[in-house]
C-alpha positions as semicolon CSV with decimal commas, in nm:
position;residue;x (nm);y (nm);z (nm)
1;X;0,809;-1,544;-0,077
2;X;0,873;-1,190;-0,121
3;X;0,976;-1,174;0,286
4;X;1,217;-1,525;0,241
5;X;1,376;-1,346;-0,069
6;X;1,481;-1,041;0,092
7;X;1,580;-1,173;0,441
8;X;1,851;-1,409;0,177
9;X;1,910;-1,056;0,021
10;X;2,027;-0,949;0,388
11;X;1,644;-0,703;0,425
12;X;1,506;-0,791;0,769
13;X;1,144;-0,871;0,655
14;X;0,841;-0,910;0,832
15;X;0,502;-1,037;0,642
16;X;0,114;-0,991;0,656
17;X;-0,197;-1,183;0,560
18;X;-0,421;-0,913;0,557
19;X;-0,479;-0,525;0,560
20;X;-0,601;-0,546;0,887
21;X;-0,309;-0,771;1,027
22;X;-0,071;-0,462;0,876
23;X;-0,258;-0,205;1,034
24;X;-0,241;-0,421;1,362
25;X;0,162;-0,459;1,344
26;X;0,220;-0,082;1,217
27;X;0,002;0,018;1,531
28;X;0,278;-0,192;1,745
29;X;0,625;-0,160;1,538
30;X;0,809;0,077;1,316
31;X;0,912;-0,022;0,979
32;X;1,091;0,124;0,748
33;X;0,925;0,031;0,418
34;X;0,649;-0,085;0,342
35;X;0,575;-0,368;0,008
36;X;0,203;-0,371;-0,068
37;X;-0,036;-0,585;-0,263
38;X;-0,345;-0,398;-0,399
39;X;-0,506;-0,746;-0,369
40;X;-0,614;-0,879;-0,041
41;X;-0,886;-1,017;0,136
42;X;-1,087;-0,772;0,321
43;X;-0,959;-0,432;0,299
44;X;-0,778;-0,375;-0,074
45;X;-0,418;-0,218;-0,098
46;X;-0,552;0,123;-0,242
47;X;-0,761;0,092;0,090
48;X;-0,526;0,032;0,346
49;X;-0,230;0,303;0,152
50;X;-0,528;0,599;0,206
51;X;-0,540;0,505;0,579
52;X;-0,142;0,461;0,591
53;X;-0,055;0,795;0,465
54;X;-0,277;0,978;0,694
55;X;0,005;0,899;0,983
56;X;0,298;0,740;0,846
57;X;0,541;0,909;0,563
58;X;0,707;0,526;0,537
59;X;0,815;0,445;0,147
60;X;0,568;0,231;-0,025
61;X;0,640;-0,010;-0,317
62;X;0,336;-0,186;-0,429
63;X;0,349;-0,521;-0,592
64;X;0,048;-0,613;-0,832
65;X;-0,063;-0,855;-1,106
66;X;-0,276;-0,531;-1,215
67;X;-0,070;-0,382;-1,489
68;X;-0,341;-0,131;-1,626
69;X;-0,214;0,229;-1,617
70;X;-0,518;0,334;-1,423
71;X;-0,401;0,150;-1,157
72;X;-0,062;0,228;-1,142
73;X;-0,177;0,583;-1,176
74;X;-0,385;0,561;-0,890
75;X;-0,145;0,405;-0,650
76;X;0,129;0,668;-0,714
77;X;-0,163;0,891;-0,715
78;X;-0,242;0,780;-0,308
79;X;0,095;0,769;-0,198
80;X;0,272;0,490;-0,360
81;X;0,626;0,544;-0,397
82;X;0,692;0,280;-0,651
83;X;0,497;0,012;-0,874
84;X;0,627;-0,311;-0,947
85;X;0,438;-0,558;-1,180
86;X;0,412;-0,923;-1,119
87;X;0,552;-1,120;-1,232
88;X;0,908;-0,954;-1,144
89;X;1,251;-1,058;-1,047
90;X;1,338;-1,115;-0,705
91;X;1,643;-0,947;-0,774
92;X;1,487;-0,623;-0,930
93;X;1,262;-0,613;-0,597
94;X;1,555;-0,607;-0,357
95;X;1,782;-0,337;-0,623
96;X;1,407;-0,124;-0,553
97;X;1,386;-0,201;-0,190
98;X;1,808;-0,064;-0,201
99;X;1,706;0,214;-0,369
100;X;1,435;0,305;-0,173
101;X;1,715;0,302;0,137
């Protein structure tokens, strides 16, 4: 949904089902931001943002049901550039993804 919304906004999206299918297409392609979930299957978001920052300086927003601060904390903490809480506005997303740019 996130990807439909923001290709509307005018954002050329691309989308993932997995950490391992991001780490697949970021081994092929070049983005220029990334919007992370902490959960997925298989490898978790905190996971997958260690291994990302070790070779890519790409902004980060991560998008989470998990509101507790010690979350939040910790994915600013690993290289998050920005933490949005679900539920959010579509709108506010794309105004964060502008920003970001």
């Amino acid at each position: 949904l996130i990807s439909i919304y923001l290709t509307r906004e005018g954002v050329e999206a691309d989308s993932c089902e997995s950490a391992e299918d991001g780490v697949k297409k970021l081994s092929r392609e070049v983005y220029d931001l990334v919007i992370l979930d902490i959960n997925l299957p298989g490898m978790d978001g905190f996971e997958f943002l260690q291994r990302f920052r070790k070779d890519y300086s790409t902004p980060v927003i991560i998008v989470s049901a998990r509101e507790a601060d010690e979350d939040i904390v910790m994915g600013l903490g690993i290289g998050a550039d920005e933490f949005v809480v679900k539920p959010f506005s579509p709108r506010v997303l794309a105004a964060r993804v502008r920003a970001i740019f």
